[in-house]
C-alpha positions in Angstrom: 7.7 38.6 55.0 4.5 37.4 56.0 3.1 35.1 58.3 0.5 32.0 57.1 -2.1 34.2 58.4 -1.5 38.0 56.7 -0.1 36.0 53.5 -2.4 37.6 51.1 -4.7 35.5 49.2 -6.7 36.9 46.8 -9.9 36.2 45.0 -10.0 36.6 41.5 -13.1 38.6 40.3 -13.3 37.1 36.7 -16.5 34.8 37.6 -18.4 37.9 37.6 -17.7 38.8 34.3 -17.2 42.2 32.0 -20.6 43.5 32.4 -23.7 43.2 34.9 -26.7 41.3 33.8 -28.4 43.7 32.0 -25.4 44.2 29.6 -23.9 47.8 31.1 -19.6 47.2 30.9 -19.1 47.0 35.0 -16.7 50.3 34.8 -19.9 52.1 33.7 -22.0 50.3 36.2 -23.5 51.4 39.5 -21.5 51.5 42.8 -24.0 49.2 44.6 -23.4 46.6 41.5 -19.7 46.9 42.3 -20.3 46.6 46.2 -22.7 43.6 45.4 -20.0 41.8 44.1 -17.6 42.6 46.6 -20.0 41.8 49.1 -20.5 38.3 47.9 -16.1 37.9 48.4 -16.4 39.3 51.8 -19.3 36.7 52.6 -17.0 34.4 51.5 -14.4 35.6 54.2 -11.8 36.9 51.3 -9.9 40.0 52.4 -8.5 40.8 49.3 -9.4 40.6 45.8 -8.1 41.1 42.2 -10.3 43.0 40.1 -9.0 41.7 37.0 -9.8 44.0 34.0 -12.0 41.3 32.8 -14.4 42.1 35.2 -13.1 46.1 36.1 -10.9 47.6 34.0 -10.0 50.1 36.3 -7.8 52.1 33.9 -11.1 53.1 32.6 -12.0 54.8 35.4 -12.1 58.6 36.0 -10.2 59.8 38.9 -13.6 60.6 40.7 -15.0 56.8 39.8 -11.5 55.7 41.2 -11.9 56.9 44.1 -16.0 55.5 44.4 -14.6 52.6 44.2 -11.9 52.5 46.8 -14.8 54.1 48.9 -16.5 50.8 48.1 -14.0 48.6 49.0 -13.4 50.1 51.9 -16.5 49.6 52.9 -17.0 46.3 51.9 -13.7 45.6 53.9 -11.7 44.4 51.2 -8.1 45.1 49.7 -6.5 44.8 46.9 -3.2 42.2 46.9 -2.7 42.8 42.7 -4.3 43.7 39.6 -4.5 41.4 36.2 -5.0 41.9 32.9 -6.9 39.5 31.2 -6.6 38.4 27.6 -4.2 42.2 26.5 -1.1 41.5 25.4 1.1 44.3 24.7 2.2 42.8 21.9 -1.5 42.1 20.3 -1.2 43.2 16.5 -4.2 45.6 16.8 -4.2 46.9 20.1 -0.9 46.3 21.5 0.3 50.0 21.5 -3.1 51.1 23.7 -2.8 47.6 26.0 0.5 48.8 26.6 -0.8 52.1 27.6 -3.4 50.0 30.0 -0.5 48.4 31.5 1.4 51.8 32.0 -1.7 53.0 33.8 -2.1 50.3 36.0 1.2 50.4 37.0 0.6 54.1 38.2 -2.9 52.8 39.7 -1.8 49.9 41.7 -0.1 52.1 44.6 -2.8 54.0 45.4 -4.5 50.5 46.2 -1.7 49.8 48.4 -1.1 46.8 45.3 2.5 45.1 44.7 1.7 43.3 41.6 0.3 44.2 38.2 -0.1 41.0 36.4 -0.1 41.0 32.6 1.3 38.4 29.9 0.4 37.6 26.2 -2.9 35.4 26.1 -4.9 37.4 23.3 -9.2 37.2 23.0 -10.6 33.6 22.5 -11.6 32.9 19.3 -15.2 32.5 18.1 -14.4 28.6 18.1 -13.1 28.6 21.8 -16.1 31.0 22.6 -18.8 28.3 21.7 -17.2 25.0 23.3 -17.8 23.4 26.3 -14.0 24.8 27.7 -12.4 27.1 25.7 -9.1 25.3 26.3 -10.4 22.4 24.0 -10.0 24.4 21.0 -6.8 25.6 19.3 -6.3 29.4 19.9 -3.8 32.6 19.8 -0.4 31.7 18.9 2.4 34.3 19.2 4.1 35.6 16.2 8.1 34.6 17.0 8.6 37.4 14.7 7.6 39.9 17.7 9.6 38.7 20.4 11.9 41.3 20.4 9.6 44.0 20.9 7.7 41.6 24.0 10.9 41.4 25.7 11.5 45.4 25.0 8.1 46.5 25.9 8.1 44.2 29.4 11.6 45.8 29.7 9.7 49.3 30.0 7.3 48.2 32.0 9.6 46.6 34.4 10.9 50.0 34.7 7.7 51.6 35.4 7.2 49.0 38.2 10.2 49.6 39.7 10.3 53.2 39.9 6.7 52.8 41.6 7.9 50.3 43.9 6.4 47.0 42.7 6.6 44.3 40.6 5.4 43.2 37.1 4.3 39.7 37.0 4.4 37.8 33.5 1.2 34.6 33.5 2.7 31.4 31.7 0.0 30.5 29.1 0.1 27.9 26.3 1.0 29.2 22.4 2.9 32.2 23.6 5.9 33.4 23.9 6.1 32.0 27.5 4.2 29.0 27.0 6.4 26.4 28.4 8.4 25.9 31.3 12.0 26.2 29.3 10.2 29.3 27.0 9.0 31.3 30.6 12.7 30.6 31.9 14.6 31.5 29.0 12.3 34.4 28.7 12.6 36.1 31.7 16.1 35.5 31.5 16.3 37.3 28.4 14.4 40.3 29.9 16.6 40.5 32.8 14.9 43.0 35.4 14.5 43.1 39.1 10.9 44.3 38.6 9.8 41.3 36.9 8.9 37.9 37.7 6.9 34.7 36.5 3.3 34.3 37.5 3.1 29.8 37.0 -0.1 29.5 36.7 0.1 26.4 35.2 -3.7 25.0 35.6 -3.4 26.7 32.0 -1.0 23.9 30.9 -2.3 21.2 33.1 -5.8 21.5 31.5 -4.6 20.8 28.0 -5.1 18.1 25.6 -2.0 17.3 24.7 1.0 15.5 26.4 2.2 17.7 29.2 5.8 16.4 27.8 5.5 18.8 24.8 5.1 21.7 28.0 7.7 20.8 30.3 7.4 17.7 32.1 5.6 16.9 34.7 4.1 19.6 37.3 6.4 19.0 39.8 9.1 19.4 36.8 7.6 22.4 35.8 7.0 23.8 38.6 11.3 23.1 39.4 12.2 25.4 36.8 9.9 28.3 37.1 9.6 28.8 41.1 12.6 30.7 41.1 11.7 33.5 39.6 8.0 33.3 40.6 7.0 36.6 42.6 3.0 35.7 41.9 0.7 32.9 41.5 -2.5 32.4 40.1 -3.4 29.2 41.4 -6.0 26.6 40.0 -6.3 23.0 39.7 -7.8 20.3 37.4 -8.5 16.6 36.9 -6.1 15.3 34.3 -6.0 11.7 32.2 -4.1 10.6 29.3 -5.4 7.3 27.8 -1.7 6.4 26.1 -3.6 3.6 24.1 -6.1 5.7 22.5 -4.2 9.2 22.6 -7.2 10.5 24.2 -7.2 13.3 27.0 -9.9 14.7 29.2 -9.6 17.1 32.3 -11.9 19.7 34.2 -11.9 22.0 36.7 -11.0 20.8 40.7 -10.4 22.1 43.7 -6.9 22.6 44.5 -7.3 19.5 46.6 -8.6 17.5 44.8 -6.8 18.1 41.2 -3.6 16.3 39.5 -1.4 19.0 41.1 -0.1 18.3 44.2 -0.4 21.7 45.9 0.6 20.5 49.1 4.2 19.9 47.9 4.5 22.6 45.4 3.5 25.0 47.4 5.9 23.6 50.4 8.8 23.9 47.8 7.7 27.2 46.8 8.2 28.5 50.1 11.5 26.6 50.3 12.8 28.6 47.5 12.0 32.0 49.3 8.5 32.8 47.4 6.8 35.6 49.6 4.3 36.7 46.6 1.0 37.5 46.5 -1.8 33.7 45.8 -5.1 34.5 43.9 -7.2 31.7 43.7 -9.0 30.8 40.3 -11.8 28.2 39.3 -13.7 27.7 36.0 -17.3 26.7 36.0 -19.6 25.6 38.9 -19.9 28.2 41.8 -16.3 29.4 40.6 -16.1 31.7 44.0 -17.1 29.2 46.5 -14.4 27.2 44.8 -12.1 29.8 45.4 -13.0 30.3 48.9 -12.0 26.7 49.6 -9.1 26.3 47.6 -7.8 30.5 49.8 -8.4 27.7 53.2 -6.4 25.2 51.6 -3.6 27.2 50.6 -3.9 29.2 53.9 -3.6 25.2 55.6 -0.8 24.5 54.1 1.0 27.6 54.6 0.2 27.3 58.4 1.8 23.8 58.4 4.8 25.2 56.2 5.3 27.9 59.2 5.1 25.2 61.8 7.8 22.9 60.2 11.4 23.1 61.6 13.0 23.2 58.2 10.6 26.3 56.6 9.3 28.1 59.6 12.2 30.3 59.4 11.3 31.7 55.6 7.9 33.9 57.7 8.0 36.5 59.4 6.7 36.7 62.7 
């Protein structure tokens, strides 16, 4: 159990991007490029970061680069709180065997970074439509095949297995057009899979962000968010603007502090607790100075976890 102020929260290292400016993949890049970035977190006041193989695939590494980089880190003063993979589902119909492999290897990384989560799920690579617009959530993209389903649920199955035998947990992201993208779809999912190792990552800024009526998805946040905290054990957490003109049918939305968005954090976050969450936050923002972003909404979530341990109904659920 931890306490609002050891509860890790994470900053997500996507903003940086898969390669350094002058086009070298960052798991082929210099140490002092990885400590740069690193450095900017810790400026920041993060202690803990996830590396997300969109920006460090770090089952690419050799064991001696491996080990550079926790030599960075250290240095740098940061830790690890979980690892995602970005946009590799194990079910992807031409590289699902070897993202499967990734996901094996990360699961036999993650303890040596003192890491409880590996965070996968089955968002596939944006399409060249969704590459050129303004947010790549206003075109249509991947949409899982029902006809694989069975071998998702067997292959998280395995991993769940992996985990557990290495003494953490497998976290799936909720994500639009897949096989867990709505509230009912990640429940009945997860349900299906049925393992002690894995759990529901709600990140569900993906949902909120959509053009289309959040009905279609689950309900309303605080609806959604009902059905899927139970079996949450890690959050990727993000907020948006939202409007729905029912008139015209139009939508719009963009990225917002968690503050500041159509999410209520506050009281998600409260109920969270409530319901015995004690995973691992990281903090995610699109656009702008994404990281700063982060860095604001980590205090927020920090503020309201401080105010959940001070309350005479939730204190109890921290440790002391």
């Amino acid at each position: 159990m931890f306490t609002a102020e050891t509860w890790p929260i994470a900053g997500n290292m996507l903003a940086f991007g898969a390669t350094t400016p002058d086009g070298t993949p960052t798991w082929e890049a210099s140490a002092d490029y990885w400590a740069d970035c690193l450095r900017q977190m810790r400026d920041l006041g993060f202690d803990h970061i996830d590396p997300t193989d969109a920006w460090l695939p770090l089952q690419r590494l050799s064991p001696e680069r491996l080990e550079e980089f926790k030599e960075v880190l250290a240095a740098e003063g940061l830790g690890i709180s979980s690892i995602s993979m970005t946009r590799n589902s194990v079910v992807d119909a031409q590289n699902g065997e070897r993202n499967l492999a990734d996901a094996h290897r990360l699961i036999d990384i993650a303890p040596e970074f003192g890491v409880t989560i590996v965070n996968t799920g089955f968002m596939q690579a944006l399409t060249p439509a969704q590459q050129k617009a303004t947010w790549f959530w206003l075109e249509e993209g991947h949409h899982d095949d029902p006809a694989l389903r069975p071998l998702a649920v067997e292959r998280i199955r395995e991993l769940g297995d992996h985990a557990r035998a290495n003494g953490i947990q497998l976290s799936l992201e909720m994500y639009e057009d897949t096989f867990i993208g709505t509230a009912d779809a990640a429940v009945e999912f997860i349900e299906e899979v049925d393992h002690d190792a894995v759990g529901l990552n709600p990140d569900l800024g993906n949902f909120v962000r959509l053009h289309r009526p959040l009905s279609t998805l689950g309900g309303t946040p605080d609806e959604m968010y009902e059905k899927v905290l139970p079996y949450t054990n890690f959050w990727h957490i993000k907020n948006y603007s939202r409007d729905e003109d029912p008139q015209t049918g139009s939508f719009s939305s963009d990225p917002m502090p968690l503050k500041y968005g159509y999410v209520n954090y506050r009281r998600i976050i409260r109920r969270a607790v409530e319901l015995g969450f004690t995973g691992p936050f990281c903090c995610e923002h699109y656009g702008s100075d994404s990281i700063g972003v982060c860095a604001e909404n980590r205090d927020y979530v920090r503020q309201v976890l401080r105010s959940a341990q001070n309350s005479p109904l939730l204190g109890e659920r921290f440790g002391s």
